[in-house]
PDB file of N, CA, C and O in Angstrom:
ATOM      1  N   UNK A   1     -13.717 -13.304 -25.164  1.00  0.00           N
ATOM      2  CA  UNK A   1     -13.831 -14.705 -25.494  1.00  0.00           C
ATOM      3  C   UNK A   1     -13.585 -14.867 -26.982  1.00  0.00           C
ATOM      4  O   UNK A   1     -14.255 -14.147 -27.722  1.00  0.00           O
ATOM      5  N   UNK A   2     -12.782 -15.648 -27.485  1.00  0.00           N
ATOM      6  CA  UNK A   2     -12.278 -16.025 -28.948  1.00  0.00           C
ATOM      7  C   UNK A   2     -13.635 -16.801 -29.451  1.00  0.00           C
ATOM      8  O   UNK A   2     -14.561 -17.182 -28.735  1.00  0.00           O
ATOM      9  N   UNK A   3     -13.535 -16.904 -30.559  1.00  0.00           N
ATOM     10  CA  UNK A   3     -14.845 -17.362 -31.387  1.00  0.00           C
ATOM     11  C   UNK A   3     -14.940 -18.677 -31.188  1.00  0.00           C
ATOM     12  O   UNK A   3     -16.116 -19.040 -31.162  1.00  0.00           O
ATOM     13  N   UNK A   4     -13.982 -19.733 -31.001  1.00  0.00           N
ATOM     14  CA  UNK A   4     -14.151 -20.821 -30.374  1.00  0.00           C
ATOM     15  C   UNK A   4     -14.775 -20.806 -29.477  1.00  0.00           C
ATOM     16  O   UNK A   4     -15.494 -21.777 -29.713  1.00  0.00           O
ATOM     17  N   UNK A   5     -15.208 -20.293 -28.209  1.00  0.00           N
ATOM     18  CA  UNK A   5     -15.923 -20.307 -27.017  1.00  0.00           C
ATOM     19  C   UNK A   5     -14.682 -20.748 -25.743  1.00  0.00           C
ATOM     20  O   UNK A   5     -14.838 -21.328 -24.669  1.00  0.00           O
ATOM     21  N   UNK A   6     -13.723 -20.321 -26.252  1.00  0.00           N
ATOM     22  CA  UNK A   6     -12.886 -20.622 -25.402  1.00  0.00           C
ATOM     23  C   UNK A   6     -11.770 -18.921 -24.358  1.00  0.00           C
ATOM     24  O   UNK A   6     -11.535 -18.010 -25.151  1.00  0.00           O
ATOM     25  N   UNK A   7     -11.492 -18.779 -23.585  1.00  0.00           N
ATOM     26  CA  UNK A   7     -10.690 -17.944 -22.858  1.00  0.00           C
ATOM     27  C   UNK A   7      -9.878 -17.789 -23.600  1.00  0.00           C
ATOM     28  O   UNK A   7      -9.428 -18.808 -24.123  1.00  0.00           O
ATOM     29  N   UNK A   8      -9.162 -16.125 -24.103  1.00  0.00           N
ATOM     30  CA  UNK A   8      -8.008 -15.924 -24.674  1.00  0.00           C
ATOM     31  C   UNK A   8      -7.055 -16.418 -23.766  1.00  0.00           C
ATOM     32  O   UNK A   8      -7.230 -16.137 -22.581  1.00  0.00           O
ATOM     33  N   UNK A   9      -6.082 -17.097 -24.082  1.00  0.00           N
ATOM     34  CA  UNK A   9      -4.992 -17.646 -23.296  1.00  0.00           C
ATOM     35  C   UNK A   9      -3.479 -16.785 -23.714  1.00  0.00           C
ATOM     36  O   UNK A   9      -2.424 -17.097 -24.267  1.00  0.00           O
ATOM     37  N   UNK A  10      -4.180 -15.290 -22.975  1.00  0.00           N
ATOM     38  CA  UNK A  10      -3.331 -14.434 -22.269  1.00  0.00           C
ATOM     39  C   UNK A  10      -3.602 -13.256 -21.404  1.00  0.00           C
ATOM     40  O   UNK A  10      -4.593 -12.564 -21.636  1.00  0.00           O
ATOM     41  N   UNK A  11      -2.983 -13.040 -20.653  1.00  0.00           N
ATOM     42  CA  UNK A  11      -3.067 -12.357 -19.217  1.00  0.00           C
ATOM     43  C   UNK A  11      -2.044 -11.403 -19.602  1.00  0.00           C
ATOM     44  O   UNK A  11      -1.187 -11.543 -20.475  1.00  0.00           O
ATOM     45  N   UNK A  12      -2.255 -10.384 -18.811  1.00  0.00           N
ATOM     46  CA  UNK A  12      -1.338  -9.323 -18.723  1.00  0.00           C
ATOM     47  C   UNK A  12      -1.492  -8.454 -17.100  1.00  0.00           C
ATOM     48  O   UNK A  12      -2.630  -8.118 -16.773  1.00  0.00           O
ATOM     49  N   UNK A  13      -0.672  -8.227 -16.438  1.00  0.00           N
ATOM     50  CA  UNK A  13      -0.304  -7.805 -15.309  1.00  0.00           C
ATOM     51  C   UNK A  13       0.441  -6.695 -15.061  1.00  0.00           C
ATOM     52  O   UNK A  13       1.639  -6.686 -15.347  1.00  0.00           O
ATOM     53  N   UNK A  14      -0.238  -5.523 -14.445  1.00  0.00           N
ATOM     54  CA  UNK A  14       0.638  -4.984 -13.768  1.00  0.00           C
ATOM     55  C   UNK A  14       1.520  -5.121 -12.224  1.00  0.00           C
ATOM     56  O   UNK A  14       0.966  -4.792 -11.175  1.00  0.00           O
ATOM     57  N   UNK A  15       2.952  -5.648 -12.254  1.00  0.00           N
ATOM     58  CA  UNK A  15       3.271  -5.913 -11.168  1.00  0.00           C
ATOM     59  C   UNK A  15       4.676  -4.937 -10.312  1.00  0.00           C
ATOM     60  O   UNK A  15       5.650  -4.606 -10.987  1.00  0.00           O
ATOM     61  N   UNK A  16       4.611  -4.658  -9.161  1.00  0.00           N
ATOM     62  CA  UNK A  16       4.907  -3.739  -8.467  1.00  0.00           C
ATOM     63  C   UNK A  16       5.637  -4.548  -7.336  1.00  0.00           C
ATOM     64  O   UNK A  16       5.193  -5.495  -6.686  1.00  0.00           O
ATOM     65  N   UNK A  17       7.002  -3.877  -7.253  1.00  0.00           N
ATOM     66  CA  UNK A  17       7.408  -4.749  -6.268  1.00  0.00           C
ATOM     67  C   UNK A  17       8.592  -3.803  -5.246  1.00  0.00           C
ATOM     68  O   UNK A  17       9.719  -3.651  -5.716  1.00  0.00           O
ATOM     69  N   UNK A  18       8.321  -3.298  -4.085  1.00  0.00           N
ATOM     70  CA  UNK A  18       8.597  -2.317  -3.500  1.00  0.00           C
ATOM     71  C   UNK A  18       9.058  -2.752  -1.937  1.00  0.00           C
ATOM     72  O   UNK A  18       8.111  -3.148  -1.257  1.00  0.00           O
ATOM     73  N   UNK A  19      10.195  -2.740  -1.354  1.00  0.00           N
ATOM     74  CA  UNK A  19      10.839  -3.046  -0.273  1.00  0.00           C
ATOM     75  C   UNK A  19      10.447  -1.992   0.820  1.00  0.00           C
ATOM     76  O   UNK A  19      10.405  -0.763   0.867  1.00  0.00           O
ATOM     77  N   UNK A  20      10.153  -3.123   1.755  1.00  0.00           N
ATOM     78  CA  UNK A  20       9.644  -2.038   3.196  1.00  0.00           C
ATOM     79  C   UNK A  20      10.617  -2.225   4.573  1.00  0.00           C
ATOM     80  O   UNK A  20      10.404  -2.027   5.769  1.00  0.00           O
ATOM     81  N   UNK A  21      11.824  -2.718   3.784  1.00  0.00           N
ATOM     82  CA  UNK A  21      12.658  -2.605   4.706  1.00  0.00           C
ATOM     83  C   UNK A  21      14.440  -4.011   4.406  1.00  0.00           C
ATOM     84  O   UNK A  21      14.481  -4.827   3.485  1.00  0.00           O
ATOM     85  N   UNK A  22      15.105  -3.904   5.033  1.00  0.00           N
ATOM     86  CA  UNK A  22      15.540  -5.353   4.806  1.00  0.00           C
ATOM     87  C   UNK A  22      14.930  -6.497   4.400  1.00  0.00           C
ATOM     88  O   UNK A  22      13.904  -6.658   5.062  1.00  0.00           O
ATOM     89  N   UNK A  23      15.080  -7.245   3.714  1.00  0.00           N
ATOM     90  CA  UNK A  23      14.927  -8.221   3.515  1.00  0.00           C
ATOM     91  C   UNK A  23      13.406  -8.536   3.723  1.00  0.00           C
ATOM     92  O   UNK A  23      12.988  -9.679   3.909  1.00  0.00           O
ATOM     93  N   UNK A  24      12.503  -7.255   3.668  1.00  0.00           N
ATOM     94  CA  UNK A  24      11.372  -7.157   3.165  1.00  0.00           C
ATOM     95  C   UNK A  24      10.295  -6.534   2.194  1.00  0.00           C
ATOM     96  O   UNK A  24       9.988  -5.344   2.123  1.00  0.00           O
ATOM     97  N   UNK A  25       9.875  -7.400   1.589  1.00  0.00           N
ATOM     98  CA  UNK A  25       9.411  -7.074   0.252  1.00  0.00           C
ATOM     99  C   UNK A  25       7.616  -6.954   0.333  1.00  0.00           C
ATOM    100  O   UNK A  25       6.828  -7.502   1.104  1.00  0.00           O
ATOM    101  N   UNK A  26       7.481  -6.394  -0.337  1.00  0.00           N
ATOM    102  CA  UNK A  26       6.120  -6.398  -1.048  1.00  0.00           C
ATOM    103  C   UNK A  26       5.492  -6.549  -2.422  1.00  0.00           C
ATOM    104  O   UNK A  26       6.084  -6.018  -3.362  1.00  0.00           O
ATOM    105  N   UNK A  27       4.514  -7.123  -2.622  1.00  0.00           N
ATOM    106  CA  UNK A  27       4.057  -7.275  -4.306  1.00  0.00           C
ATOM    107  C   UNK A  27       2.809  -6.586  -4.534  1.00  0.00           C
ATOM    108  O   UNK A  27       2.131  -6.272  -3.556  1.00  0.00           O
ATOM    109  N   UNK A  28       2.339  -6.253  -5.945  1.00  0.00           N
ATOM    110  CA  UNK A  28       0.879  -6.260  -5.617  1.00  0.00           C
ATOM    111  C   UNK A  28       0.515  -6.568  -7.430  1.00  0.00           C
ATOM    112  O   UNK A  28       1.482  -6.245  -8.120  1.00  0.00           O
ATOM    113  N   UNK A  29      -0.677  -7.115  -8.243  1.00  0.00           N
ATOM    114  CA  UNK A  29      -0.507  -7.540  -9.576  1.00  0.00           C
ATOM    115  C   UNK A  29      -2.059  -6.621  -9.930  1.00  0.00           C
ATOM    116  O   UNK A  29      -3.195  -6.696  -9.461  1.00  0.00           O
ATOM    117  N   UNK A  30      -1.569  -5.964 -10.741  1.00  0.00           N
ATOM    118  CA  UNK A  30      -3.101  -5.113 -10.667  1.00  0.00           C
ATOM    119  C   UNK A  30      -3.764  -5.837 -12.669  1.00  0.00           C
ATOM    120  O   UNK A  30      -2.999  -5.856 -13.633  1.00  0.00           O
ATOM    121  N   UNK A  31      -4.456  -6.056 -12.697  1.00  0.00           N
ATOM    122  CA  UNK A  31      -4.866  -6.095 -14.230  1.00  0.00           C
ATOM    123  C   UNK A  31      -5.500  -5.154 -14.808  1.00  0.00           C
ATOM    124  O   UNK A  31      -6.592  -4.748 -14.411  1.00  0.00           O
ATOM    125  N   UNK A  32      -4.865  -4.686 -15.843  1.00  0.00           N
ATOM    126  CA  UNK A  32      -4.681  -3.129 -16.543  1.00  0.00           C
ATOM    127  C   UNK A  32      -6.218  -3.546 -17.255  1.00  0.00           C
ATOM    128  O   UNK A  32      -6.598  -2.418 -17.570  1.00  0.00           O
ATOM    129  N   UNK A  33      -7.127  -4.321 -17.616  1.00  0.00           N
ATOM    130  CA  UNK A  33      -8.272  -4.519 -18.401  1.00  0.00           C
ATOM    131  C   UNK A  33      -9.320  -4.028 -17.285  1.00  0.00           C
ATOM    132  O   UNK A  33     -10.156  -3.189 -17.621  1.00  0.00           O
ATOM    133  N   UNK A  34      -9.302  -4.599 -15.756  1.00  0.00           N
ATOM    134  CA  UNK A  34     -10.092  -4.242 -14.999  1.00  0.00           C
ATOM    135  C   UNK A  34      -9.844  -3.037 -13.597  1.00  0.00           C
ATOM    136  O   UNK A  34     -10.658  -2.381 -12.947  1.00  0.00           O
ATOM    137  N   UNK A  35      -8.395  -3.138 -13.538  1.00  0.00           N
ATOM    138  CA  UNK A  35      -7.974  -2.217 -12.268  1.00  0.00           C
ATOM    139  C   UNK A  35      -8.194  -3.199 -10.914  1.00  0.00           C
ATOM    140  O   UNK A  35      -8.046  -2.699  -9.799  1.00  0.00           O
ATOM    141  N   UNK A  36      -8.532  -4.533 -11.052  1.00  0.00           N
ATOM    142  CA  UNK A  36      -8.719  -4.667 -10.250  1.00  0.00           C
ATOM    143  C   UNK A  36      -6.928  -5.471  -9.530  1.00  0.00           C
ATOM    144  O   UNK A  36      -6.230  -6.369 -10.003  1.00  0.00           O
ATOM    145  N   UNK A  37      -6.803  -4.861  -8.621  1.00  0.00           N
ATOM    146  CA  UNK A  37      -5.033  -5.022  -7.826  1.00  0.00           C
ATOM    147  C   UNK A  37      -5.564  -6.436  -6.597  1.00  0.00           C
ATOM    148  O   UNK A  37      -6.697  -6.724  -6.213  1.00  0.00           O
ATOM    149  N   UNK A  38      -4.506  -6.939  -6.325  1.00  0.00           N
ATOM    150  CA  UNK A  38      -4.399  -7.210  -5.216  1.00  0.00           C
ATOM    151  C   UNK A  38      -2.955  -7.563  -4.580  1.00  0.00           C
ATOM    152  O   UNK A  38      -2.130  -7.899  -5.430  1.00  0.00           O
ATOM    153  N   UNK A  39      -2.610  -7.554  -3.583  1.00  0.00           N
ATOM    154  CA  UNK A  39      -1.278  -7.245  -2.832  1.00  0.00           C
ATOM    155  C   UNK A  39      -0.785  -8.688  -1.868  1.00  0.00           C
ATOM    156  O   UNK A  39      -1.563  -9.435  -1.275  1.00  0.00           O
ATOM    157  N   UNK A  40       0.513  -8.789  -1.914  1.00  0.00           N
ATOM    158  CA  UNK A  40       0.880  -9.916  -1.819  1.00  0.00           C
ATOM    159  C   UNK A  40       2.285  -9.452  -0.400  1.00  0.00           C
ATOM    160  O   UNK A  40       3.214  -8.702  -0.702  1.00  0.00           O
ATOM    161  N   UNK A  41       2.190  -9.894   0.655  1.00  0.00           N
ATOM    162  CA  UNK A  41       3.465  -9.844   1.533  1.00  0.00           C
ATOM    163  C   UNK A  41       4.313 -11.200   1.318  1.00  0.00           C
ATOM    164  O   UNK A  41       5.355 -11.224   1.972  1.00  0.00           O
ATOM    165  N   UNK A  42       4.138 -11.962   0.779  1.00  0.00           N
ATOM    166  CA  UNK A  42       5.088 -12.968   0.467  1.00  0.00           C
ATOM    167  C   UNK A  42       5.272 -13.561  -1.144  1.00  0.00           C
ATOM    168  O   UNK A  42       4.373 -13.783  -1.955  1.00  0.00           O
ATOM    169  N   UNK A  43       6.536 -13.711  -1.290  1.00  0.00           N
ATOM    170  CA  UNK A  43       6.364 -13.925  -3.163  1.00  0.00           C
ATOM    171  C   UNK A  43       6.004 -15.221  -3.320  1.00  0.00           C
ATOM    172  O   UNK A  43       5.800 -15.550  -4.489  1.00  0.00           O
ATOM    173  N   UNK A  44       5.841 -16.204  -2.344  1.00  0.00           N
ATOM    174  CA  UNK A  44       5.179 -17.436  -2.575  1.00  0.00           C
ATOM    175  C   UNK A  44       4.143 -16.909  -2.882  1.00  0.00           C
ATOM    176  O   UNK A  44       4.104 -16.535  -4.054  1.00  0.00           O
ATOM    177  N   UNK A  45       3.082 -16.686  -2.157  1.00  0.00           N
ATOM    178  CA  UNK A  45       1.871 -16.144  -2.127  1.00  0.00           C
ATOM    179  C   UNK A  45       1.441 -15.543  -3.792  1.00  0.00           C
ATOM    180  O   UNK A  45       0.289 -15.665  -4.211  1.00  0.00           O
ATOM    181  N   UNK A  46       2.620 -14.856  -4.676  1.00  0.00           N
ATOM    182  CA  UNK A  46       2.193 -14.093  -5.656  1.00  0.00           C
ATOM    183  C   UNK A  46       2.466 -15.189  -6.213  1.00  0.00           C
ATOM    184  O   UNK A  46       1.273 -15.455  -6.063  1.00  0.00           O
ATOM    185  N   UNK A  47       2.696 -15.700  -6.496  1.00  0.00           N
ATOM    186  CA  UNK A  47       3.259 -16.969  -7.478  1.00  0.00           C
ATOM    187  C   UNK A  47       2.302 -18.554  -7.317  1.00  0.00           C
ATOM    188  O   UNK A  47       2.295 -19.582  -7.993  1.00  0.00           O
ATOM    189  N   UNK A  48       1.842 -18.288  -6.552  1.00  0.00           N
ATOM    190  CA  UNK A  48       0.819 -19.355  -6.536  1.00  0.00           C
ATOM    191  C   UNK A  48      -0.718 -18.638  -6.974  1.00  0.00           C
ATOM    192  O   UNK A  48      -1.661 -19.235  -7.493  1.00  0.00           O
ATOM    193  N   UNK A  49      -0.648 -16.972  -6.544  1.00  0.00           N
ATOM    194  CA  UNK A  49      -1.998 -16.359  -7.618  1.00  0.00           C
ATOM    195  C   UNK A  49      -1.727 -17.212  -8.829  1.00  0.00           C
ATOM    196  O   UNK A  49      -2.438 -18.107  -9.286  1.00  0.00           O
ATOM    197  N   UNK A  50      -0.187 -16.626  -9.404  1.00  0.00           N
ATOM    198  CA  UNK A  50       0.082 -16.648 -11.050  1.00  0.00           C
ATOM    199  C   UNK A  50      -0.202 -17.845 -11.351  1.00  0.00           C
ATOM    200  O   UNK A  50      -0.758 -18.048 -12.430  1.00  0.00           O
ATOM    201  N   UNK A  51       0.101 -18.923 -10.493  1.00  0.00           N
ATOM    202  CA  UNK A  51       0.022 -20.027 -11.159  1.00  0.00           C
ATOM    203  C   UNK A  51      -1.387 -20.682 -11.032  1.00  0.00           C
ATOM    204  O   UNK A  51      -1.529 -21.651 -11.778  1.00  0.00           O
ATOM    205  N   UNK A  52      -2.313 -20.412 -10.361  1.00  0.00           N
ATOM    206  CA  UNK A  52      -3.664 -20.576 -10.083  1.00  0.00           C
ATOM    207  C   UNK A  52      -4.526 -19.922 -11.645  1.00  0.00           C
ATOM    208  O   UNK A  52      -4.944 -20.391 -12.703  1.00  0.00           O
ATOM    209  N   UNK A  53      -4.456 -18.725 -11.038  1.00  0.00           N
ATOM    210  CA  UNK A  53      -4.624 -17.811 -12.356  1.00  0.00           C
ATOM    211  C   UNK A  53      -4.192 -18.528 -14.167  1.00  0.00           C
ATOM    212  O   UNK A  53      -5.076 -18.821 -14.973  1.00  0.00           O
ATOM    213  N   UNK A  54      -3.247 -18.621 -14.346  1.00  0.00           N
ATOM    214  CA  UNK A  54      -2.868 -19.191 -15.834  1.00  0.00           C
ATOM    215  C   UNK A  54      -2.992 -20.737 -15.939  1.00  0.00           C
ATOM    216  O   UNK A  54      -2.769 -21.261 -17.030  1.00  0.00           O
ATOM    217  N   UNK A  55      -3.430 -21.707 -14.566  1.00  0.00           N
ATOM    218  CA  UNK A  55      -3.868 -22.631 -14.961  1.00  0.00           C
ATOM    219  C   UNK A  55      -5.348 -23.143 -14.862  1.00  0.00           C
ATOM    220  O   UNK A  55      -5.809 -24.255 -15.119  1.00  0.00           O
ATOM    221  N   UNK A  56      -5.948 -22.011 -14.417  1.00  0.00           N
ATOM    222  CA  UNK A  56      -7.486 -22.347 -14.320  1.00  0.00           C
ATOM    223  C   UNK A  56      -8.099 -22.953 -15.456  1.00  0.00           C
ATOM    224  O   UNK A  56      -9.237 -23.416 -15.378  1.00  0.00           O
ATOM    225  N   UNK A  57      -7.251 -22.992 -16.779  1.00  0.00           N
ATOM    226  CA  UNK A  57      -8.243 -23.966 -17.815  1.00  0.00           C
ATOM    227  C   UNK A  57      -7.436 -25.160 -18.228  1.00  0.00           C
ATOM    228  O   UNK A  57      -7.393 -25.582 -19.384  1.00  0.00           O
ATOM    229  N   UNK A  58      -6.697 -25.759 -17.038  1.00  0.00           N
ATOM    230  CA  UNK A  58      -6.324 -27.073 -16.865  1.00  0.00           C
ATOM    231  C   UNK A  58      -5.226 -27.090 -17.007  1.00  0.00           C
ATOM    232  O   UNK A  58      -4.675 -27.948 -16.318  1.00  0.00           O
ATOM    233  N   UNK A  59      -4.332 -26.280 -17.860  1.00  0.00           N
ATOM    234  CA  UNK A  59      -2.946 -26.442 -17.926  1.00  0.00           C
ATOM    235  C   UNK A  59      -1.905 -25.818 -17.193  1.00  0.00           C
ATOM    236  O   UNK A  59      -1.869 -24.754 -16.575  1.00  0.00           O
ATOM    237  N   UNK A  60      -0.931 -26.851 -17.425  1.00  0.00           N
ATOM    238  CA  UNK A  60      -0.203 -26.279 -15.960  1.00  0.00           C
ATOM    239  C   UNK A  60       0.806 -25.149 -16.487  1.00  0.00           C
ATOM    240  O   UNK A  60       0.693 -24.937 -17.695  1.00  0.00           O
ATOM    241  N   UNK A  61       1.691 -24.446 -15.873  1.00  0.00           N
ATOM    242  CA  UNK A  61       2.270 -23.867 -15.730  1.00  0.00           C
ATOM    243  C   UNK A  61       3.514 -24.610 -16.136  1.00  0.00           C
ATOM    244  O   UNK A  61       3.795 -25.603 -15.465  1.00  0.00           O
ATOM    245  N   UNK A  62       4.390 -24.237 -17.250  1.00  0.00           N
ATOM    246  CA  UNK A  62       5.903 -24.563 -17.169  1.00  0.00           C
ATOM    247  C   UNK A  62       6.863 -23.013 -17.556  1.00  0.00           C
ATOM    248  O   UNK A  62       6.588 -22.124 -18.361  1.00  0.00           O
ATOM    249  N   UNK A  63       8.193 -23.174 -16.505  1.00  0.00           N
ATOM    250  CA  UNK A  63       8.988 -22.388 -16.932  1.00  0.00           C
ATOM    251  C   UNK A  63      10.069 -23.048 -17.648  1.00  0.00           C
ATOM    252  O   UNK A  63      10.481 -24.203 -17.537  1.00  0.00           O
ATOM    253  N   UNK A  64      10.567 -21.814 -18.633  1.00  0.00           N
ATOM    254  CA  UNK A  64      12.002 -22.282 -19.545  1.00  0.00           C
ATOM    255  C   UNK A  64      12.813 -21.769 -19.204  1.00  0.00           C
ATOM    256  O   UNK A  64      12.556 -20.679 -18.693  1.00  0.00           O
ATOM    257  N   UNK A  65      14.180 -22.172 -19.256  1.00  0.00           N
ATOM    258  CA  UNK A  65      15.103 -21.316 -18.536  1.00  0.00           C
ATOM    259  C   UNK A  65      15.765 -20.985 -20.291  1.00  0.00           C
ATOM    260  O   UNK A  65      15.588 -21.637 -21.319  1.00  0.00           O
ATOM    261  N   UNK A  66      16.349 -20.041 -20.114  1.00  0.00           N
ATOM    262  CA  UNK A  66      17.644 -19.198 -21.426  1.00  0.00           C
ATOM    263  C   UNK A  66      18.391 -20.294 -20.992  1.00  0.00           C
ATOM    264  O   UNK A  66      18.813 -20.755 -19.931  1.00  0.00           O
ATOM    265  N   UNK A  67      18.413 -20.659 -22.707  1.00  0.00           N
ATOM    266  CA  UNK A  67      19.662 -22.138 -22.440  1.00  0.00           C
ATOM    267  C   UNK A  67      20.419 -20.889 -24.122  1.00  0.00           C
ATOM    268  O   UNK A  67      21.302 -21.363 -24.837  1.00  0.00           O
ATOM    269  N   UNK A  68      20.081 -20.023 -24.290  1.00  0.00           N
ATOM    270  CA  UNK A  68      21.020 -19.663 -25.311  1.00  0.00           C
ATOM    271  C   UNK A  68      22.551 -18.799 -25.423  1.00  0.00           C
ATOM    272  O   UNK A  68      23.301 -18.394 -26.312  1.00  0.00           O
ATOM    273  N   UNK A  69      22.455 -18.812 -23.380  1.00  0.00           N
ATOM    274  CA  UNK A  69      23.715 -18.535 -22.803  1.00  0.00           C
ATOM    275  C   UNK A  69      24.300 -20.097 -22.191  1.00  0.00           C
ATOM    276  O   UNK A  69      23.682 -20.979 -21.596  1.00  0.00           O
ATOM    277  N   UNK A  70      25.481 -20.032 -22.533  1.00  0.00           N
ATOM    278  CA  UNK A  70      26.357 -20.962 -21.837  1.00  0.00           C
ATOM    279  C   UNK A  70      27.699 -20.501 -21.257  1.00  0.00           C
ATOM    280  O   UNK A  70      28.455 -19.733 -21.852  1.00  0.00           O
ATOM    281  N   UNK A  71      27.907 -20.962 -20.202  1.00  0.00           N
ATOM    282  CA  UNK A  71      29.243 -20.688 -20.036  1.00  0.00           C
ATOM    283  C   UNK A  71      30.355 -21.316 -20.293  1.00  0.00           C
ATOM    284  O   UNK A  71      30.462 -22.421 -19.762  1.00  0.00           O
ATOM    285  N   UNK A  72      31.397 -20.874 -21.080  1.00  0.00           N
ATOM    286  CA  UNK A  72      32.501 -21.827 -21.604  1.00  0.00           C
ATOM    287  C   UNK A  72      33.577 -21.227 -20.887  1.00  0.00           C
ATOM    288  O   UNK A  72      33.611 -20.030 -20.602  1.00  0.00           O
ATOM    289  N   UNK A  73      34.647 -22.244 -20.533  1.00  0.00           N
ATOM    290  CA  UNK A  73      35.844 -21.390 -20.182  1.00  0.00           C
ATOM    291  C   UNK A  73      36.783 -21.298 -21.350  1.00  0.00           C
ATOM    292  O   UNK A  73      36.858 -21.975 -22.375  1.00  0.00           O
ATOM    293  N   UNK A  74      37.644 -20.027 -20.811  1.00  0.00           N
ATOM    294  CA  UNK A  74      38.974 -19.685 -22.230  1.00  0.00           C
ATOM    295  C   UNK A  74      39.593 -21.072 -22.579  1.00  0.00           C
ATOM    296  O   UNK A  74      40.463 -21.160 -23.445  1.00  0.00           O
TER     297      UNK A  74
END
């Protein structure tokens, strides 16, 4: 906890992502502070942890996309 009394606002994950066949996948996100894992058969499923997880202190979740590639033609 930061001296404010507030949650460090960062996470770190170990994530594992291992195919059990065609077009089937597996996840699992372990956190390297506690060991504690848990395992995911669908990547919706992991992605709504993540986003549960990093918004539990109200804020939401945004992604950025790399806008510092463009494609130009010759």
């Amino acid at each position: 906890m930061s001296s404010l009394g507030h949650a460090p606002r960062y996470h770190s994950y170990l994530l594992r992502c291992w195919s059990e066949g065609p077009g089937v996948w597996r996840f699992s996100v372990e956190d390297p502070h506690t060991g504690v894992r848990r395992g995911f058969t669908e990547m919706a499923a992991l992605i709504t942890f993540l986003e549960a997880n990093l918004c539990e202190d109200g804020d939401d979740v945004t992604t950025s996309q790399d806008t510092s590639r463009t494609n130009s033609s010759p």
